[in-house]
Each structure stands twice: as C-alpha cells, then as structure tokens.
C-alpha positions as CSV (number, residue, x, y, z in Angstrom):
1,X,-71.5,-10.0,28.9
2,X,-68.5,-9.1,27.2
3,X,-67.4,-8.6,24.0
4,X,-64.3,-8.4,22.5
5,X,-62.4,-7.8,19.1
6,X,-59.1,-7.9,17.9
7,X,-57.7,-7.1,14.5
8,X,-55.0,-8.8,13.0
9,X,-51.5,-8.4,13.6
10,X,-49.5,-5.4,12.4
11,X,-52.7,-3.1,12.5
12,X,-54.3,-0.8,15.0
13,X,-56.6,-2.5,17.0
14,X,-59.9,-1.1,18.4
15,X,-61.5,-3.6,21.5
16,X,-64.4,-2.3,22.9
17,X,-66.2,-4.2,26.7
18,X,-69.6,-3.4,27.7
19,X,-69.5,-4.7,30.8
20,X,-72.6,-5.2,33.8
21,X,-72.6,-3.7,37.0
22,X,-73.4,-0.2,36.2
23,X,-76.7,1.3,38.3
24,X,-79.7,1.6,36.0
25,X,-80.2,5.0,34.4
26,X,-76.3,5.4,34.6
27,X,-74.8,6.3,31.1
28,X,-72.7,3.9,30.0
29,X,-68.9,5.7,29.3
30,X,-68.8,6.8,25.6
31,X,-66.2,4.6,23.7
32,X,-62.9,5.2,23.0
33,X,-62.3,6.6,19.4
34,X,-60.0,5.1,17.3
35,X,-56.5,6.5,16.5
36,X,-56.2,8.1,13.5
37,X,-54.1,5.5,11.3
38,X,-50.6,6.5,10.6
39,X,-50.7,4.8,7.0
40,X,-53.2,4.8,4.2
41,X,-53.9,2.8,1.3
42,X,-53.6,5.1,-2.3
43,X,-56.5,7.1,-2.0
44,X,-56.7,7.9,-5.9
45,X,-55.8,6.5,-9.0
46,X,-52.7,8.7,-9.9
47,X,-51.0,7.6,-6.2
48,X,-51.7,3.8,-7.2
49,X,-49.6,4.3,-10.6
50,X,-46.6,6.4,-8.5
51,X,-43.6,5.1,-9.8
52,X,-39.6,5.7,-9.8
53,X,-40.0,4.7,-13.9
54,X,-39.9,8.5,-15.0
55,X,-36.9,8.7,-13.0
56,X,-35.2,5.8,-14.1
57,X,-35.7,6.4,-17.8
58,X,-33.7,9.8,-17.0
59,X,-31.0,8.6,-15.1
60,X,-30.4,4.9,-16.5
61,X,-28.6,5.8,-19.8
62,X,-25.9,7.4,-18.2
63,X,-24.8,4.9,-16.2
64,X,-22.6,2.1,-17.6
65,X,-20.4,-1.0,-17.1
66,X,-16.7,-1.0,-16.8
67,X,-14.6,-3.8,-18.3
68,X,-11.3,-3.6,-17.1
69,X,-8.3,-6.2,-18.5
70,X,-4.9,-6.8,-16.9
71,X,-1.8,-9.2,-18.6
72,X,-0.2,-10.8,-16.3
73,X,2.9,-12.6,-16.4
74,X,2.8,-16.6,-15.3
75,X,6.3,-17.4,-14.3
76,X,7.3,-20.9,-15.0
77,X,7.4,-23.6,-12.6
78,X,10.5,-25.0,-13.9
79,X,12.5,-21.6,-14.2
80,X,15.7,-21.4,-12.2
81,X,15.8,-25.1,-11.2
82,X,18.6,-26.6,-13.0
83,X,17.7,-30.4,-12.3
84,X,13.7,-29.7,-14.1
85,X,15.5,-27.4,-16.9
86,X,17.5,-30.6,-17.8
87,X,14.2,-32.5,-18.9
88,X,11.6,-30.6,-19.1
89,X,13.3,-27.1,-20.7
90,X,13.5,-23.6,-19.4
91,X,9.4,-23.5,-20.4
92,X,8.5,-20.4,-21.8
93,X,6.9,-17.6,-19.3
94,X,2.9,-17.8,-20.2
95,X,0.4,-14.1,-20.1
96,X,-2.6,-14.8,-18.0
97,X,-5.5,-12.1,-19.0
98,X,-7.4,-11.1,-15.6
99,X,-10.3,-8.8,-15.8
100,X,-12.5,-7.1,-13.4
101,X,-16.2,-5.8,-13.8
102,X,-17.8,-2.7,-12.4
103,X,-20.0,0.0,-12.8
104,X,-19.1,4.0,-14.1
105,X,-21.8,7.0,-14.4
106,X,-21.0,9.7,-17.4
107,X,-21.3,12.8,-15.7
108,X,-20.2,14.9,-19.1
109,X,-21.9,14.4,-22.3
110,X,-18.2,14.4,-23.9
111,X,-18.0,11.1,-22.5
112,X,-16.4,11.3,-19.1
113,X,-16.8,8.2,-17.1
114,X,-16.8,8.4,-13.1
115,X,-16.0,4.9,-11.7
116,X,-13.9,3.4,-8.4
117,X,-10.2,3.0,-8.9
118,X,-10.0,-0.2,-7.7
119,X,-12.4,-1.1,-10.6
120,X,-9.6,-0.1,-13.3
121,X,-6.5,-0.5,-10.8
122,X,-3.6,-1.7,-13.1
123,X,-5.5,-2.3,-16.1
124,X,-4.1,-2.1,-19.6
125,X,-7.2,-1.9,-21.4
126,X,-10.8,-0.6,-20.1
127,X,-14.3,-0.6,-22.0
128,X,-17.4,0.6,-21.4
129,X,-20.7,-0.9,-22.2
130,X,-24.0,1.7,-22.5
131,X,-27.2,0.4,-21.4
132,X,-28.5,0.2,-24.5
133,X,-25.6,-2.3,-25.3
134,X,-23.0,-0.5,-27.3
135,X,-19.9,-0.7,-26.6
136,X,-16.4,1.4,-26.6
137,X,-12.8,1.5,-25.3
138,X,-11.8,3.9,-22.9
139,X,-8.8,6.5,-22.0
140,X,-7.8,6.4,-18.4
141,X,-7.6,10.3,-17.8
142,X,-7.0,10.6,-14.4
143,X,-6.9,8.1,-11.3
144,X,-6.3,7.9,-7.5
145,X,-6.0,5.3,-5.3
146,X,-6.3,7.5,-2.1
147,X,-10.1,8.6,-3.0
148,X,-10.5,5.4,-4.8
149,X,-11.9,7.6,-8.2
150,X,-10.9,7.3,-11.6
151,X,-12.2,9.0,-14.9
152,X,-12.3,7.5,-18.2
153,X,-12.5,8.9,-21.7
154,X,-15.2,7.2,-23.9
155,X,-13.0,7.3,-27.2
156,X,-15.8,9.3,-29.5
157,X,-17.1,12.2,-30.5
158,X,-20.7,11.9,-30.0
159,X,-22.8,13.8,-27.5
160,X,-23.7,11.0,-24.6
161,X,-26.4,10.7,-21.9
162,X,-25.1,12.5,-18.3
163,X,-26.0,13.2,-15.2
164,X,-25.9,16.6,-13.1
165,X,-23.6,16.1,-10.0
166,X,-25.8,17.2,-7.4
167,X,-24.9,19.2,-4.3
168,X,-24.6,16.3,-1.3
169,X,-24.0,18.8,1.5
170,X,-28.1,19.2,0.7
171,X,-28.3,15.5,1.1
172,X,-30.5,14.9,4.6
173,X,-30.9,11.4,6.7
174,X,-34.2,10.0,5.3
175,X,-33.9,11.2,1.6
176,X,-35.0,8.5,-0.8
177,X,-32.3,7.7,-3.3
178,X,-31.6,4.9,-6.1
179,X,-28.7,2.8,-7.0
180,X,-28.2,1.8,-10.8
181,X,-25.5,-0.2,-11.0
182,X,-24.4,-3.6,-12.4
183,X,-24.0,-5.8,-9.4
184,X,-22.9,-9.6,-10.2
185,X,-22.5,-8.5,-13.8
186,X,-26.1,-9.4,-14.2
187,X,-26.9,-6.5,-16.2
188,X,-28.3,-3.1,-14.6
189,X,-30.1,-3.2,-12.3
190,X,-31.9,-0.4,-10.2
191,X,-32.4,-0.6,-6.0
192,X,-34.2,2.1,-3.9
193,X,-33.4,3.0,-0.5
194,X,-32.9,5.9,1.8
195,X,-30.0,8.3,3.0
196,X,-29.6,6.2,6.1
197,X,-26.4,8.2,7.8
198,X,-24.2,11.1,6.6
199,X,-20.6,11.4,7.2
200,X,-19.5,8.1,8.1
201,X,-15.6,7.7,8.6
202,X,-13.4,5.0,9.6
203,X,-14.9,2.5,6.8
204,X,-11.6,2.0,5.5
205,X,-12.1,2.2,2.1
206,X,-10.1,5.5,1.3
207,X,-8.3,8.4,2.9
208,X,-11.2,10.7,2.5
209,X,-13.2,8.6,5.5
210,X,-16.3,10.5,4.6
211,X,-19.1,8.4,3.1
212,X,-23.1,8.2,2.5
213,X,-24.6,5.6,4.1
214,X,-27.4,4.3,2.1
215,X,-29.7,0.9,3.0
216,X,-30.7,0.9,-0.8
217,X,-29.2,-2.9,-2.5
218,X,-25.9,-2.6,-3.1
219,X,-23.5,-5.8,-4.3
220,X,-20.2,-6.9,-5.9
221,X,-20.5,-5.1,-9.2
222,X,-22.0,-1.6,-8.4
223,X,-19.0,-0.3,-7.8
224,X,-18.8,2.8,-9.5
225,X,-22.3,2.8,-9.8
226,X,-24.8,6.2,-9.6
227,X,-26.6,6.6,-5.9
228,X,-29.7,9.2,-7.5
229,X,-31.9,11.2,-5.3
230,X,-35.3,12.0,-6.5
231,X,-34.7,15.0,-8.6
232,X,-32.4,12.8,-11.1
233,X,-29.0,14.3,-10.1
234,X,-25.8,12.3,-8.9
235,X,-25.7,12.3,-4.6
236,X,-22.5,10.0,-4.9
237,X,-20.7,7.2,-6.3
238,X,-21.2,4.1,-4.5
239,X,-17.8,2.0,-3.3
240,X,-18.3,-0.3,-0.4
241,X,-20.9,-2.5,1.4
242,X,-20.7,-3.8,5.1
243,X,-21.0,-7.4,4.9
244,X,-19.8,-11.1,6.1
245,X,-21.0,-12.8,3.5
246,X,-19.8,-10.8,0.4
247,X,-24.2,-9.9,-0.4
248,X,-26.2,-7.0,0.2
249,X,-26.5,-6.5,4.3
250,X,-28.4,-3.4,3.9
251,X,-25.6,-0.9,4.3
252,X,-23.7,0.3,1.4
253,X,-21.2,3.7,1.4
254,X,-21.0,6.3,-1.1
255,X,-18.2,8.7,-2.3
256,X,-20.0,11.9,-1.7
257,X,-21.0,14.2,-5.0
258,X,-18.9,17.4,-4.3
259,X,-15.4,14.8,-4.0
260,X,-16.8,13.3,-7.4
261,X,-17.2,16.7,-8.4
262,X,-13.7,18.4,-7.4
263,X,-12.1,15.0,-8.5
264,X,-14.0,15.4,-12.6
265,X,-12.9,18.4,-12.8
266,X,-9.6,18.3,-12.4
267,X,-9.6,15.5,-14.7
268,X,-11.5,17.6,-17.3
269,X,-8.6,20.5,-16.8
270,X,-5.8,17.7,-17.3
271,X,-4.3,18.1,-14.2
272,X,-3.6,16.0,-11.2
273,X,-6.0,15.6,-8.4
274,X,-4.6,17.8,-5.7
275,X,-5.4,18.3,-2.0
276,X,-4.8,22.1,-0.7
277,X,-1.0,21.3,2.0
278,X,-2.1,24.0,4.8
279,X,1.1,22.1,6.9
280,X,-0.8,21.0,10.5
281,X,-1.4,17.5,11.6
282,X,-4.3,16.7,13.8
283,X,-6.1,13.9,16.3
284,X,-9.4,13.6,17.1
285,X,-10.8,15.2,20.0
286,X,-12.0,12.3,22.8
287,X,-13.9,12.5,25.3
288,X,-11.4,13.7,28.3
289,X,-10.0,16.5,26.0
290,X,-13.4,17.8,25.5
291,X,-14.2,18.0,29.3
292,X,-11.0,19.5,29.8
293,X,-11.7,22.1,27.0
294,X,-15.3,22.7,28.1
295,X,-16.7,21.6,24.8
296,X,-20.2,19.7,25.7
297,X,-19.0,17.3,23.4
298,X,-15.9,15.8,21.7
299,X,-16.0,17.0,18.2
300,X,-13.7,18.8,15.8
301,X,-9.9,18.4,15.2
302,X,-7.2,18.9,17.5
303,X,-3.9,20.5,16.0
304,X,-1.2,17.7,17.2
305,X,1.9,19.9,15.6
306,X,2.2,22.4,13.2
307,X,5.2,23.2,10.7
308,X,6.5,26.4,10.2
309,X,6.8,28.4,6.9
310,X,3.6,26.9,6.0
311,X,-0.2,28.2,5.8
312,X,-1.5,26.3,9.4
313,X,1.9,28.6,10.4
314,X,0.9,32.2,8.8
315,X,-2.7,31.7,9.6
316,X,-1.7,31.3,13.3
317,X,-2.0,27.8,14.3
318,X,-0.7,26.6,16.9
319,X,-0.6,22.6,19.0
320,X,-3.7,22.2,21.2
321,X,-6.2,24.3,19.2
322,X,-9.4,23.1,18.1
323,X,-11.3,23.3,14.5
324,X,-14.6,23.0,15.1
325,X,-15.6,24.4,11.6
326,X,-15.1,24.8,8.2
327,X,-16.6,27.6,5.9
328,X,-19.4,27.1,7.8
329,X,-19.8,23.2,7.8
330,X,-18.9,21.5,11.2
331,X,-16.2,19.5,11.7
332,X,-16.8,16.4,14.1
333,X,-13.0,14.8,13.6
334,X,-9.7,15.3,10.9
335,X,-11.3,13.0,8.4
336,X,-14.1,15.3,8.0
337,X,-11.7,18.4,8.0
338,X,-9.9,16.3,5.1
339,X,-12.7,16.1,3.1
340,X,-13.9,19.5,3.6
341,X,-10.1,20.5,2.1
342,X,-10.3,17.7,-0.2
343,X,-13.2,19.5,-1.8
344,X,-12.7,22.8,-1.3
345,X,-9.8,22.8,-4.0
346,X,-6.6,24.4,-4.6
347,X,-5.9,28.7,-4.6
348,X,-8.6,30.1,-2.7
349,X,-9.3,30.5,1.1
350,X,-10.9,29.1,3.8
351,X,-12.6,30.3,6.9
352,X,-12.4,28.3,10.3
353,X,-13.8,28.5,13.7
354,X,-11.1,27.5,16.2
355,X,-10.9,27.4,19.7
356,X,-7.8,28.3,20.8
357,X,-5.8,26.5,23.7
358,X,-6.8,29.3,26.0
359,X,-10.3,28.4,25.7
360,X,-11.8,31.6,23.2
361,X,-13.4,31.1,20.0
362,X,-11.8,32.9,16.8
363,X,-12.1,33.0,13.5
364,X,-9.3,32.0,11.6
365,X,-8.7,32.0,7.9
366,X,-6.4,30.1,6.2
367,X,-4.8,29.7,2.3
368,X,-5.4,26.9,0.4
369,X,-1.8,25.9,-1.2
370,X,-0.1,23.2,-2.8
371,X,2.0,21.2,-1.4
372,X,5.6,22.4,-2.0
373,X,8.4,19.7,-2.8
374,X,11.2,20.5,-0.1
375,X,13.5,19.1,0.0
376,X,13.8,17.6,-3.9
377,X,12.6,13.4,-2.7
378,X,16.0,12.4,-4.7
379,X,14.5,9.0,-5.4
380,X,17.0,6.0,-5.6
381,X,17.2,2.6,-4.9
382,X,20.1,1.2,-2.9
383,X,22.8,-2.0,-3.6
384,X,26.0,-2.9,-2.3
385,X,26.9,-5.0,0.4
386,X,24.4,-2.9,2.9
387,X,21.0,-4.6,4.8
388,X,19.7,-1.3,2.9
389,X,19.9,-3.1,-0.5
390,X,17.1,-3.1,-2.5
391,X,15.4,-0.4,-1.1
392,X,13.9,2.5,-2.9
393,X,14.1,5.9,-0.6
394,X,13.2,9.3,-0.9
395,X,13.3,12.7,1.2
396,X,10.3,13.6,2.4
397,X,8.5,16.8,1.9
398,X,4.8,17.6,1.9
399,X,4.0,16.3,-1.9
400,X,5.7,13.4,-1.3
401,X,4.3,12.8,2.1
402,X,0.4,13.4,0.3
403,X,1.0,10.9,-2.1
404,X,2.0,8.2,0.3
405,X,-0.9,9.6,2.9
406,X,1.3,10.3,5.7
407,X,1.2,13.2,8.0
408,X,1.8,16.7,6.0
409,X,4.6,17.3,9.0
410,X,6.4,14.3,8.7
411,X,9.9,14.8,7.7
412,X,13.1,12.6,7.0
413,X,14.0,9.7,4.5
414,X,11.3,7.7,3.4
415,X,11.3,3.9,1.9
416,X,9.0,4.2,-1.2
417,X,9.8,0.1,-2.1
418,X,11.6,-3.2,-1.6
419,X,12.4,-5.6,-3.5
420,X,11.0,-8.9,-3.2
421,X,13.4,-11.0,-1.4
422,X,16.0,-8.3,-1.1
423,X,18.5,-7.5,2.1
424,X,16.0,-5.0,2.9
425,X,12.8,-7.1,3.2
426,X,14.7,-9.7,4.9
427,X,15.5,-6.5,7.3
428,X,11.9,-5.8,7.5
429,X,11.7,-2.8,6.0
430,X,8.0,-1.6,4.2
431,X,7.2,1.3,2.4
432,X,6.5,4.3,4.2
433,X,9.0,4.0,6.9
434,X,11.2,6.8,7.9
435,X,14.7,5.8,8.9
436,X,15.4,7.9,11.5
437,X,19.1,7.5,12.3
438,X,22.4,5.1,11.1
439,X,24.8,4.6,13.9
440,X,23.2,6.9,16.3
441,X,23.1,9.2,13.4
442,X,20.3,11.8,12.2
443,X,19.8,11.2,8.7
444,X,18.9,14.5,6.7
445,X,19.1,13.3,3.3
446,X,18.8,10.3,1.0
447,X,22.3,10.9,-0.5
448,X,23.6,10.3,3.8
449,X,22.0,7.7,4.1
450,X,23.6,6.0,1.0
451,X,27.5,7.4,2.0
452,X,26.6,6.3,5.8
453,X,25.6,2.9,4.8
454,X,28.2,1.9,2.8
455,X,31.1,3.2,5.0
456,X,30.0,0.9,7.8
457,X,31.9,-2.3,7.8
458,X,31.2,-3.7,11.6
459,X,27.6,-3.1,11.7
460,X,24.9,-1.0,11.5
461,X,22.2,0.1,14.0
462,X,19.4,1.1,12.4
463,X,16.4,3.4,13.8
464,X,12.9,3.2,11.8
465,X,9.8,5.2,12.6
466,X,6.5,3.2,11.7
467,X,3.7,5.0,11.7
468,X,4.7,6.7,14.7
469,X,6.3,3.8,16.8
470,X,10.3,3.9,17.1
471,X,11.5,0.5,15.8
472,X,15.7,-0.2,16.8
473,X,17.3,-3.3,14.6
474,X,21.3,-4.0,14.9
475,X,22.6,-6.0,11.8
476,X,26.4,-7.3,11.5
C-alpha cells in the first residue's frame, strides 16, 4: 500500500511511496533525502531581536519636513468688464496663500537642508520642522529646476543632526536601504526596501535621467526625503514614484548621492550649480549602429556634431565616435554621460574611452570647462506692430543654451518668453524656439531680428526650429 504526505503550501515538500511488487529479499531503494531548506527560522535569540531601530535612531533626526508657502494673486472676476464694474465695483484683487509639503535631509550640521525643487518651487517663505518637533524658517541658498535640488539654510546657529553622503557609485542591485520621509504629511515615517535597479533614465523627472530605483514605500510627501543604506549614510534623495493611482506601486526613483553631493557643495561655496560645457551633442547608440560598429551591444553615446573652439574640439572629437566610458564608469547612453559630467564638476579633467568612427579604441581626455557666454544673449522683449510682439529673445550661446537644457551646439536667436495673449502666442511661438530666418533671412543676432521685423510692412515669413523640426508660418 501506499502512502503519501504533503506539506502545506509554500514549503518544501518531502512524499515518500513504498510501493509492492518488489521480489523478496530485494532491498527496497533508500529514500530520497530532503533538500536542504533555503530559509531558516532565527536560530538564536540575538537574530530574533535584529532590528533596523539602531539605524533609525541614527539617521531619523536629520531628516525633516519642508513647509513651503506661495501668495498668489486672485484676479477679480469683475475686472475689465465695464457693464459688472457699473454695479458691482472694480472688486479689489484678493492673495490666495498656497502651500506645499515635503520632506528635506540635513546633510551639514550648519543646517543645510537637501530637498526637491519642486517642493520649494516659487515659494516666498519655507520652514522646516525637526523630528523632534521644533520648528524654523529657512534661507533658499541655491536651487535648480533641471536636477530638481534645492538647499536651504536653517536660520541658526546651533550644531544640527546630519547625515554623511554616501558614495552611490558603491551602491549594488539588491542592497537593503530605508526611506524616512513624510509621505501624506502624516508625520515621518520609515519604509525598508532594496536597491531594485541602478541607472534608470528616461523617468522624466529631471535632465540628469539617472535615478535609483528602489521598491522600499515611497508616496506624495517624501519628496526630498533620505533613501539610507545600512551603514547610516545618504545613497540618494528620493523624487518620484511610478504610479496610476498617485500610492505607493512599489517603485520609487532616487537622485543619486554623488549629484546631491556636487549639487551641496556648490551651495555651501555660494556659487551656482554648474555643469562642465565640453561643446559635443550626442544620440544614443541603437541597435543598427551597434551592428554596424561591431559593438556586441548598443551602449554608449554617439557624438551627433561637435563645435569648434570648444573642449569636445581640442580633445579631438569628432561626429560618429563613440563614448563608451567615463573615468572608468561605463556609459550605456548621453544621459548617463550627463550625469557622469554633471558630477564630476567644473576645472579638472576627464578621461574617456572612445571608439572612433574608424572602428579603434582610444583614450581620449577631455577639460572640464564652463560654459562660455558667446555671443552676449542681449535679452529683450519685442513690441511694435510685428507678430514678434511680446516675445522675450536672446542669442544663444552655450550658458544660455544649459540653462534652458538645449543642445550645447545649438546656435541662433532664442525665445526665452511670451506673453500671455500677445501677437506672439497667437503666432505660436514657445520658449525655446530658435527663429531661424525673417524673409528668407539668416538671423545672427537678437538686435536683426528686431530691425528686420519692424521694416517689414507686407508680411513676414517666418522660419522656427523646435526641438529640431523646421516649422514655416507666413503672417500679413
């Protein structure tokens, strides 16, 4: 007869038959051992108590909540219609306070405060809360809505709680971290998780496109937050979440440490956040251009056009070559390569492995620079009888172009604004155009553009390149 046993679901089971029809005096086969189990219960008393707590009570204090306060002007309903005016008054234009709530970490025991910049974006008054409930106003020092970061001044003199910015190029998938944050404004909270990818790009979140993935909690509210690994040091600065319904899915994105870090120090120095010009423009490297390159895979960033006079020029550069690497680090597309000169900083060097369009591997190394401001941008806004009035333009040169993230090779006039309801929006044009050409026309200059427009009295053809597509608009 048979017997048989099965354990419950979810663990190993061990069945075991004794079955007849074996020949007297035969040896019955020996049974099967059981696998080793690939979990076991806390075999003493110090595993039972293991506990995040000790890491917690290090790390907690230094991370905060962010009140950040806006006025905002409520324009009267009334206000420019004569018949209303006549009964009910001009009405007097009302302030509406909005506010926002997120999270910070206080990476300096002076009282610098790491946070998002879309936590603080165009607020006139920020405060942070400590976790053990005081709270103080803060200086904006230093703020960019590119790398979404921003770093506040606690306004005092006392010594606060901080965290050590870790390295997070040591960060590896698997890692256990925690995020402290203040999600929902609940209060802080703490959520465990792993390092679930490294270098994710194309979130859209920021221009960096160079994230932590972590599955550890994170909601509305922890933005700004700490993500800590386990030996108590700052791995990144949480920012985003993938979700449909606006909760915790399981997949949150973190700035990485070493942008937090290059990004708090230049706050600390008083100067702006800079990221080194070298003067090339790259495109990722798909699948066909890596078969046609004889890479066994499509990684690193293809050098789409270089300018000259620049360090991508002096170093060598030239269209059609490859970066595969970075002082060592690979690079897998240009939003990596960004980040890598993101955080590499400004005055210093940098050594890259490039396969040139001739198929051999060098080793190429390049200067770090700022980006120069030629031509002058010339700022001014346009008026006059033109279908350009309204409009705010600029030449465009390499600082200009980094501040309104646009290709460092891009060149021409740029639109930096439009007025609401101006001849130029009802042209269509947006910031970040480049008109090309007036009248069949090359336009060089912001001051041409002005003399060109207003000397035209039949018409105007106007040429507009959009993020690299050629738009044509005639206006009478």
């Amino acid at each position: 007869m048979a017997s048989r046993r099965v354990l419950g679901l979810g663990l190993l089971a061990s069945i075991q038959i004794a079955s007849p029809g074996f020949a007297q005096g035969t040896p019955a086969p020996a049974p099967i051992a059981p696998a080793a189990p690939a979990e076991q219960v806390p075999g003493s008393k110090a595993e039972v108590r293991l506990t995040f707590a000790p890491l917690v009570r290090k790390t907690a204090p230094a991370v905060v909540n962010v009140y950040a306060a806006r006025r905002v002007p409520v324009r009267s309903p009334f206000a420019g219609d004569p018949f209303f005016e006549q009964f009910f008054g001009r009405g007097e234009n009302r302030v509406r306070r909005e506010s926002s709530l997120g999270s910070g970490v206080i990476v300096d025991s002076s009282g610098l405060v790491v946070t998002n910049q879309h936590v603080i974006a165009d607020a006139d008054e920020v405060r942070v809360a400590l976790a053990d409930g005081r709270e103080f106003d803060a200086q904006i020092l230093l703020k960019d809505e590119q790398a979404d970061l921003a770093v506040l001044k606690i306004e005092s003199d006392e010594a606060f709680p901080s965290v050590v910015i870790a390295d997070s190029d040591t960060a590896e998938i698997g890692d256990l971290v925690l995020a402290i944050g203040n999600p929902f404004g609940i209060g802080q909270t703490v959520t465990n998780g792993i390092v679930s990818a490294l270098a994710r790009t194309h979130v859209g979140v920021n221009d960096v496109g160079y994230f932590i993935q972590t599955d550890a909690a994170i909601n509305p509210g922890n933005s700004g937050g700490a993500l800590i690994d386990m030996r108590g040091e700052l791995v990144g600065v949480n920012t985003a979440i993938f979700s449909r319904s606006g909760g915790s899915n399981g997949i949150g994105f973190a700035i990485p440490a070493n942008m937090v870090r290059a990004f708090a120090a230049a706050a600390k120095e008083g100067r702006a956040f800079e990221r080194p010009y070298i003067g090339a423009s790259f495109v990722p490297v798909t699948a066909d251009i890596a078969e046609a390159l004889g890479l066994e895979r499509p990684t690193g960033a293809l050098v789409q056009a270089v300018r000259s006079d620049t360090p991508a020029d002096a170093a060598g550069l030239r269209e059609g070559d490859v970066i595969l690497s970075m002082n060592g680090f690979p690079v897998e597309n240009p939003d990596t390569l960004g980040y890598r000169l993101a955080t590499a900083g400004l005055g210093g060097e940098a050594d890259l492995e490039v396969l040139a369009s001739g198929g051999k591997r060098e080793d190429v190394r390049i200067a770090l620079a700022s980006a120069p401001e030629k031509p002058a941008r010339d700022e001014r806004t346009l008026d006059g009888e033109t279908p350009f009035a309204g409009a705010t333009i600029a030449n465009l040169s390499p600082r200009l172009a980094g501040e309104l993230d646009m290709a460092q090779t891009a060149t021409g006039v740029v639109v930096t604004g439009v007025v609401r309801n101006s001849p130029a929006a009802r042209l269509g044009l947006r910031p970040k155009d480049i008109i090309v050409s007036l009248n069949g026309q090359d336009l060089a200059s912001t001051q041409e553009l002005e003399d060109d427009a207003a000397s035209s009295r039949r018409g105007w053809r106007i040429e507009v390149d959009r993020a690299g597509q050629r738009l044509v608009q005639s206006v009478r």
